[in-house]
C-alpha positions in Angstrom: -19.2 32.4 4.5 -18.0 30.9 1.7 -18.4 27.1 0.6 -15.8 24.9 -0.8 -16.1 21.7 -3.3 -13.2 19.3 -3.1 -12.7 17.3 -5.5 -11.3 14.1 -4.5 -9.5 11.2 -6.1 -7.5 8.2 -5.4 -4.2 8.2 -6.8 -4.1 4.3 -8.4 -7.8 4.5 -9.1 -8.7 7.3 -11.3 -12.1 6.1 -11.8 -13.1 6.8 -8.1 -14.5 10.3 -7.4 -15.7 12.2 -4.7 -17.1 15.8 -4.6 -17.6 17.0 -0.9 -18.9 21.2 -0.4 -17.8 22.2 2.7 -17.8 25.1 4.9 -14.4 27.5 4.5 -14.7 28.2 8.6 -14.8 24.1 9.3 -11.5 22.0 9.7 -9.7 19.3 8.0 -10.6 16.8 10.5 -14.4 17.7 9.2 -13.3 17.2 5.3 -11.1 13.7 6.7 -14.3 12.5 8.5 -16.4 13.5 5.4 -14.4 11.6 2.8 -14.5 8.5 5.0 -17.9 8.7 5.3 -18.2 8.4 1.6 -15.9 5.6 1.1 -16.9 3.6 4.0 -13.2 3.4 5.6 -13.0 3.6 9.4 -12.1 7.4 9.9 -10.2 6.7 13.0 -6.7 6.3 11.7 -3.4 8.1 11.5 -4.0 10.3 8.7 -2.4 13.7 7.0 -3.4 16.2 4.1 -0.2 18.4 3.3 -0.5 21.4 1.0 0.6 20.9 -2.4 1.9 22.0 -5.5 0.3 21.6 -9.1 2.3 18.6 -9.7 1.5 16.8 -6.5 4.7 17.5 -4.2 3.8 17.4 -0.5 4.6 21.0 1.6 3.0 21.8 4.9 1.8 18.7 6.7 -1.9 18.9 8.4 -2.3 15.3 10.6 -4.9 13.5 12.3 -3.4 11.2 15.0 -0.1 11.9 14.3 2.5 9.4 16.1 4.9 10.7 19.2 7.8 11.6 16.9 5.2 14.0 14.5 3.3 15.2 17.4 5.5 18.4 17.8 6.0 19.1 14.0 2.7 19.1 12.2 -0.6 21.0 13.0 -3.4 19.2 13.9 -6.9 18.4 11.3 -9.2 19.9 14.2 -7.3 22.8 15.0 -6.9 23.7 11.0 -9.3 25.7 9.1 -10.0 25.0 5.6 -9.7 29.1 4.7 -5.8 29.0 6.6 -4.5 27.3 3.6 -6.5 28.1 0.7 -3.8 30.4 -1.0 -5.0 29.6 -4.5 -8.7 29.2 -6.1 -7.3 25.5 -7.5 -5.6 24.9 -4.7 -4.3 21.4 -4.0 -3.9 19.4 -1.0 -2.0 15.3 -1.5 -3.9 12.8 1.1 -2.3 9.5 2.7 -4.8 8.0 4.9 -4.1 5.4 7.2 -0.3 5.4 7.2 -0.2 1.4 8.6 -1.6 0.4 5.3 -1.7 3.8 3.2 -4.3 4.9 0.1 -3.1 8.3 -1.3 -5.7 10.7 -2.6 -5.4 13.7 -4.5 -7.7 16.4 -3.6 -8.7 19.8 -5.6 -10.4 22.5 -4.2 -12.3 22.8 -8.0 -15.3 25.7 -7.0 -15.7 28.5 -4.3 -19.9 29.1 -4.2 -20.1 32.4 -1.7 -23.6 31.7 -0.2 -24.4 28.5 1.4 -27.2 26.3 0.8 -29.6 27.0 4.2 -31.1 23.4 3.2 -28.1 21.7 3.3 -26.1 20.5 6.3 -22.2 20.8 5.5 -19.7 19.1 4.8 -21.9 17.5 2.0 -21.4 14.7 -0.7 -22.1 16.1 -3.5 -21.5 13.5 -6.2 -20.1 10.0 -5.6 -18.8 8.1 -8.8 -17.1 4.5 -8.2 -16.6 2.1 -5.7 -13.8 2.6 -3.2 -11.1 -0.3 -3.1 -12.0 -3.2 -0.4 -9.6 -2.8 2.9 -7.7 -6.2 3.6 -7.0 -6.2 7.1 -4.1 -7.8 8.6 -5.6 -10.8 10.1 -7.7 -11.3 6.7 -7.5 -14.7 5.1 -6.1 -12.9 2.1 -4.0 -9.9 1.9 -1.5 -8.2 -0.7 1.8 -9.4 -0.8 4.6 -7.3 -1.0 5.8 -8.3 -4.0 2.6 -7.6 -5.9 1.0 -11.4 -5.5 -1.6 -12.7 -3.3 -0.3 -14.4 -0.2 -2.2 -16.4 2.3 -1.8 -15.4 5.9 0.2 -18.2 6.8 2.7 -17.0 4.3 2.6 -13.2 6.5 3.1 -15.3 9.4 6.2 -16.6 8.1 7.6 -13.7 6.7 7.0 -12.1 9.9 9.4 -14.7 11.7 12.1 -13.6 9.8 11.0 -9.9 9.9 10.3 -9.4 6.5 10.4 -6.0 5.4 9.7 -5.5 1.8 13.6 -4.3 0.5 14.8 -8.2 1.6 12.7 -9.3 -1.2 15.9 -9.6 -3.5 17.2 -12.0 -0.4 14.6 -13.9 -0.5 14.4 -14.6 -4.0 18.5 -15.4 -3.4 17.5 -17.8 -1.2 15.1 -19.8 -3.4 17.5 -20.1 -5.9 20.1 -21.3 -4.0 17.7 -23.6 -3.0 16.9 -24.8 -6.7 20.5 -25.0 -7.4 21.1 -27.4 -4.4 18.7 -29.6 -5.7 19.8 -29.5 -9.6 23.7 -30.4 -7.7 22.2 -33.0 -5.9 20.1 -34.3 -8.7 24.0 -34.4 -10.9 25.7 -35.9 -7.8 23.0 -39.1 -8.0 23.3 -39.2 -11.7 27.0 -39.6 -11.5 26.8 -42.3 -8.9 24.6 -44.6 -11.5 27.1 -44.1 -14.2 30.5 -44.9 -12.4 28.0 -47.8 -10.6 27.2 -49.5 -13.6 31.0 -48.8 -15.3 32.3 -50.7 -12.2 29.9 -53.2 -12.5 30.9 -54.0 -16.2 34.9 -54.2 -15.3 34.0 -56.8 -12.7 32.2 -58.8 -15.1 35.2 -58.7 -17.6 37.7 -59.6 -15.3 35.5 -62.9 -14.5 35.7 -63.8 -18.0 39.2 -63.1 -17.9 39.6 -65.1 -14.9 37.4 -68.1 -16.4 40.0 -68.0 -19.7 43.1 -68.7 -17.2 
């Protein structure tokens, strides 16, 4: 039986590694479980490896608690072996876990060993480099707004009134300028008020001099 180090790496931080050695005979729900373990992330979310190319595009799809619509399309982690879809000796798999608030990982099968370590229970974390990126959860004081900023929750809970989705940013932004530009009107609407005010007031000043002369 032959053992297989993965190496894995987040997508957006390049700094983060993980090498796990696992069985060839044990699953992809083993390797999911494993990786979690290592970063800390709850384990128990909608999750899918696909097989992959050398440039990263995503073929075969391999789930963990896949959604209704999926459920007939995909193979499931625990009923995939790792050895089913090792086709290469560098072969590649591309990650998303936790498809409500996704991280994609890249991961590299980067050493076959043929004789397992009788000392070592598999899968095993082999070297750990990095500190994986803090989860903000929904209901968290902070969170990441869609348009790259940090928003408060309050602000989510507005956006969610209006069921926000992220492509009606250019609305929104439409929106607050509109909003500027009624101002700015309003703003020029009050200054031309005090100028014909005080140009009234100055012609009925003249024409009581004028009156006074008669």
């Amino acid at each position: 039986m032959a053992i297989y180090k993965f190496r894995i790496t987040f997508e957006d931080f390049d700094d983060v590694v993980r090498e796990i050695d696992i069985k060839s005979n044990q699953t992809f729900e083993d390797l999911h479980k494993a990786i979690h373990k290592s970063t800390g992330y709850n384990a128990e979310k909608s999750s899918s490896f696909y097989v992959s190319t050398d440039n990263w595009l995503k073929g075969d799809e391999i789930a963990y608690l896949p959604s209704e619509r999926k459920k007939d399309r995909v193979v499931l982690m625990e009923n995939s072996k790792l050895s089913g879809f090792i086709e290469d000796p560098h072969q590649k798999f591309y990650y998303i876990y936790n498809f409500d608030r996704p991280y994609d990982f890249h991961v590299e099968l980067v050493k076959i060993v043929l004789d397992p370590d009788p000392n070592i229970e598999y899968p095993f974390l082999a070297r750990s480099a990095g500190e994986a990126p803090k989860i903000m959860e929904q209901n968290s004081p902070t969170a990441v707004d869609p348009r790259g900023a940090i928003a408060s929750a309050s602000e989510f809970d507005f956006l969610n009134e209006m069921n926000f989705v992220p492509e009606d940013t250019d609305e929104l932004e439409a929106m607050g300028e509109m909003g500027i530009n009624e101002k700015e009107r309003d703003e020029e609407d009050e200054s031309e008020d005090d100028e014909f005010g005080d140009e009234f007031s100055d012609n009925d000043g003249y024409d009581d001099d004028q009156k006074d002369d008669y």
